[in-house]
N, C-alpha and C positions, 0 to 999 in steps of 0.2 A: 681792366685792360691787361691782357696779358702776352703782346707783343715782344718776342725779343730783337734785340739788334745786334751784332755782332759787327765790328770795326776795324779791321787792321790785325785780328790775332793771330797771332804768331807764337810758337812753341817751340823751344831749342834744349835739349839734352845735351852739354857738353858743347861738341862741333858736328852733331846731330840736327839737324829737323825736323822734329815729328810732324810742323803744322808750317806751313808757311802761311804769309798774309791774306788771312780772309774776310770777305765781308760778305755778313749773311742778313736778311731780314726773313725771318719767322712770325706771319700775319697772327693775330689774335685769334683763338681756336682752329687754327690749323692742325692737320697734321704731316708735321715732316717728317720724311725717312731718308737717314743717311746709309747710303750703302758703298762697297765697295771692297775689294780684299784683307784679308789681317795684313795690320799694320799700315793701314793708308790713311789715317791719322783720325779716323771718326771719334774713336771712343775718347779720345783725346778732347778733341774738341767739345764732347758731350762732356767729361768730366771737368771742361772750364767754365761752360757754364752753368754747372752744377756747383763750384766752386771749389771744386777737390783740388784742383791741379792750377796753380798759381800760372798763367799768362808770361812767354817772356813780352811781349809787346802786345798793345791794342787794348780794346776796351769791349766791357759787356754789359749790355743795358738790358733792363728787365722791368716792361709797363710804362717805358718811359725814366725809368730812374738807373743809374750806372750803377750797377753791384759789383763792379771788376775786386776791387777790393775789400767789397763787402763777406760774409762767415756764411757759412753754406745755409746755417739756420734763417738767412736773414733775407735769402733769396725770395722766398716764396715757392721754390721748386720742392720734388719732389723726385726721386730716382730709385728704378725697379732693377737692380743688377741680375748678371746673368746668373752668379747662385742664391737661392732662395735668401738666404740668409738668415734664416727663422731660430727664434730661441727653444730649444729641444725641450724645454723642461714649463714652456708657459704652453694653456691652450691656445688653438686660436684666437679666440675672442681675446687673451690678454697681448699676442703678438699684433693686433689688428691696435688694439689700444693703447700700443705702449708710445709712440709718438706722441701720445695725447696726453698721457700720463705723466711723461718728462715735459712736458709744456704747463701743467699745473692744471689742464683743463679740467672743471667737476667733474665731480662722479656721474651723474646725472645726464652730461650734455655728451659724456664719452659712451655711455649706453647708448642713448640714442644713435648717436653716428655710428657705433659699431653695426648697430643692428641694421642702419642703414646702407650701411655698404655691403654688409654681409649678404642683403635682401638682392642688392644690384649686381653680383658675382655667385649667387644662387651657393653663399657660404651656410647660411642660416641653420641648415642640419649637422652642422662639424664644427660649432663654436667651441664645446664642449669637448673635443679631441686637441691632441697633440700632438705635433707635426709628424712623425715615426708613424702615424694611423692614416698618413694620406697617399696620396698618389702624387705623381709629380705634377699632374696638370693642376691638384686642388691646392698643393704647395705653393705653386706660380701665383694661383688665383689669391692667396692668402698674402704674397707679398706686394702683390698690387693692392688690394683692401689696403695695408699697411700704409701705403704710400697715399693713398684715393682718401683717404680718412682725412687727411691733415687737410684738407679743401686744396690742396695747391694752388699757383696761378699755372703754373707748365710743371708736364708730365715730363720726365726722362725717363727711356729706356732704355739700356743695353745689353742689346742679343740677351732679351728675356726668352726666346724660345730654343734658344741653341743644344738644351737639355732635355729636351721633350724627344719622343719618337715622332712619327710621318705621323699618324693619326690625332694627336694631340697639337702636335703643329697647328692641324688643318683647325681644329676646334677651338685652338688657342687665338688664331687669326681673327675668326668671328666673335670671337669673347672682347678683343682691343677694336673693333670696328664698333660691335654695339657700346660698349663703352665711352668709346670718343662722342657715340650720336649722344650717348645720355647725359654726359656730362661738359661736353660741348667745351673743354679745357684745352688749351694749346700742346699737343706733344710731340716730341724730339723724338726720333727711334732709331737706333742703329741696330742694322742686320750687314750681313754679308749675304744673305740667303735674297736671291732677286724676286724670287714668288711674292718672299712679305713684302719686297718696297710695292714691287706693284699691284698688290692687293690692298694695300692697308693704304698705302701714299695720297694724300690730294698732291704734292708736290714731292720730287725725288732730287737728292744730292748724290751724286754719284760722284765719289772722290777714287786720288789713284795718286800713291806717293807726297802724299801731304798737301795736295791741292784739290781744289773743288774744278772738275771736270766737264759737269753740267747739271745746270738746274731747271727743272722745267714736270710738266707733268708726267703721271706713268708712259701714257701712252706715245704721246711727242718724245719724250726721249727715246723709245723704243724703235719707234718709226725715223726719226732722225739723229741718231748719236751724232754728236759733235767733235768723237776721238776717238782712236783705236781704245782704251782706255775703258772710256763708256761702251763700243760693241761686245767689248769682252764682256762686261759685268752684268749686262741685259741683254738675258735673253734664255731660253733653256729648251733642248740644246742652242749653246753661245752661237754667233754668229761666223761662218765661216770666212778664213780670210786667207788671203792666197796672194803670194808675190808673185807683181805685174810689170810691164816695163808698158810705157803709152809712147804708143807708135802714129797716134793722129787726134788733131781734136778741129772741131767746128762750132755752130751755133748753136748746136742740138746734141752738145758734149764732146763726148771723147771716144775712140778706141784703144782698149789694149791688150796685149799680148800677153795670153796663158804662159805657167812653168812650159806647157806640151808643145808651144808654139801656136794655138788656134789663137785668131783674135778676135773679142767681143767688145759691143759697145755699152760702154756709160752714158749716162743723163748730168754726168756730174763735170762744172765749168771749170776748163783748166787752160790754165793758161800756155800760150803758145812757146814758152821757152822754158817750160816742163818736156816738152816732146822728149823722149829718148831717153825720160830720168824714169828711175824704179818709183812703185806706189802700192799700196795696199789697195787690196778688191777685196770688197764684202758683199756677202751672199747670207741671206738666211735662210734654214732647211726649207723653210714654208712656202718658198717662192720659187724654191728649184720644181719645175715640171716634167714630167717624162716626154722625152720626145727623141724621134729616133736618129734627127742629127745634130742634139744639143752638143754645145760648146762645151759640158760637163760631163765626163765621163770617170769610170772606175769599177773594181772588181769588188763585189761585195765582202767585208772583211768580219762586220759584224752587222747584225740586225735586230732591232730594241723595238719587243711589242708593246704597244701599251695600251691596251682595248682598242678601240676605233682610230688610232694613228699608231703608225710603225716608223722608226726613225733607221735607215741604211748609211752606214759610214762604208765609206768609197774608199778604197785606197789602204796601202800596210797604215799604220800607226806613227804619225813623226815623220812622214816621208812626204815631199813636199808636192801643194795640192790636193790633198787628202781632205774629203768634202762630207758633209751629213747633209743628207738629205730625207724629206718629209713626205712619208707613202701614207696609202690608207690603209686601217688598221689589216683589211682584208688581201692584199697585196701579195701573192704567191711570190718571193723570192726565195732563189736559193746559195747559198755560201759559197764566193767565187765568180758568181754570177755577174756578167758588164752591164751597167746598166747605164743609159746616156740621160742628161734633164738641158733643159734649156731655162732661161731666168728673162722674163722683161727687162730691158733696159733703165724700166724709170724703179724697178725694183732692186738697184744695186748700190752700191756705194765705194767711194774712192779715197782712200785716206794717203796723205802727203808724206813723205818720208817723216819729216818730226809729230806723226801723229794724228794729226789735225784732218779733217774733213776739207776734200774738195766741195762747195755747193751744189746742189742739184738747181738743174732747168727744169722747172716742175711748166707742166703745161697750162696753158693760159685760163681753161675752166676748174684746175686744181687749186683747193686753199689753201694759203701760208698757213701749216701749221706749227 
């Protein structure tokens, strides 16, 4: 069983925060991805339960048993840092063993496992090399064996692909997906990159200034953020957000007033002594439609092709209302060009001045997701 728990931990530099009070439970082979900006307390919290970084408060349990103040050795974890870490002068096959080595395991049973894991990250052809003969992706691959080797109970990672290029990325992705199916191990991952959480994620933490934000599946979080916080950090391109002031609401939401002055309605339940107060409107590219007297307009500023979908940012840069919107790849526009989109109502979202999400009134054959 490899369950962790997480209780009340809290992390304090000085009259710093790095973590405020959290409490997490990470199911037994799961895998978790924490994501969210530098410095919003992830790797922090992955390095407490790794044991690096001593807790100022709270507790951390690992299978059932508290290791808060247990020695990293003693965890049963395992962690893939963002640089390789590799010793330059052993081959692979001795940096893959050398965990094993310091632990007194035979001769004998560390072959075996090397060979093992070598066979499961397709090393087997480069035992015999030394780290300076590899590539960065085969390097990565070599400090995972490393880790993968000692059987751990939980995996830890942090931002292992942040040193790859785009194409490695992508392959390094599927390399940690089939991994998890093979070895069926619990693992912790922190990126900032939102493709990996939700690609790799059974379950995503989205943190933002030393708190946990929201937790919930890739696609539920995507589909419902819970805070400006969270829209920002899912989604790509991010989610568009635009200062609104609400000028009415009923049973069946809200309306409110564009920077331009036009007003559109929300799906999202506010309460009547909101009226007349400012709020956040979020819009994603994907839902904005062309139409010729959409509530959204603007002059083409830039336009991002990317095969089969083109993305048009509306508006100068910083200047407010300034929208991205989601064309198809084939979409003749031209620079300067007005183009108007209209958005469904039950495709918007309404965030409260401290952040927080208004609820939506999803309609009565829609499921609570």
């Amino acid at each position: 069983m490899a369950e962790v728990t997480i209780a009340g931990l809290t992390k304090r530099f000085g009259d710093s925060i790095a973590l405020h009070p959290t409490d997490l439970v990470v199911e037994d082979g799961e895998f978790l991805v924490l994501v969210g900006p530098s410095g919003c307390g992830k790797s922090t919290l992955l390095r407490m339960i790794a044991g690096l970084e001593a807790p100022s408060a709270g507790r951390v349990s690992i299978g059932g048993l508290d290791v808060t103040d247990a020695a990293p050795s003693e965890r049963g974890v395992a962690m893939v840092f963002q640089s390789y870490a590799l010793y330059p002068q052993m081959t692979v096959a001795q940096n893959i063993a050398f965990p094993l080595t310091v632990a007194g395991v035979p001769k004998r049973e560390i072959a075996d496992r090397v060979a093992a894991v070598a066979a499961m990250l397709d090393l087997a052809p480069l035992l015999d090399r030394r780290p300076r003969a590899l590539s960065g992706g085969q390097r990565q691959r070599v400090s995972i064996a490393r880790a993968v080797v000692r059987r751990p109970r939980v995996l830890l990672l942090d931002e292992p692909l942040s040193n790859l290029d785009t194409t490695l990325r992508a392959r390094m992705r599927h390399e940690f997906a089939r991994l998890h199916q093979q070895l069926g191990s619990t693992m912790i991952y922190v990126t900032h990159d939102q493709l990996e959480a939700m690609t790799l994620a059974n379950r995503i933490v989205v943190m933002s200034e030393g708190r946990v934000e929201q937790i919930g599946a890739p696609l539920d979080v995507y589909r419902r953020p819970a805070s400006l916080a969270v829209a920002a950090a899912i989604g790509s391109p991010g989610m568009n957000l635009l200062p609104v002031t609400i000028v009415a609401c009923d049973a069946d939401g809200a309306v409110v007033q564009l920077p331009g002055g036009t007003a559109v309605r929300t799906t999202a339940r506010v309460p009547a002594d909101a009226i007349g107060g400012p709020a956040t409107f979020g819009i994603r590219p994907e839902h904005l439609s062309p139409a010729e007297d959409g509530a959204f307009a603007g002059a083409v500023e830039l336009l991002e092709r990317l095969g089969p979908l083109s993305f048009a940012h509306l508006g100068a840069q910083g200047a407010v209302g300034t929208i991205v919107a989601q064309l198809p790849g084939d979409r003749a526009v031209t620079l300067g060009e007005t183009l108007r989109f209209a958005v469904p109502a039950t495709d918007t979202h309404l965030f409260r001045p401290d952040g927080r999400v208004y609820p939506l009134i999803l309609p009565p054959s829609s499921p609570v997701r």
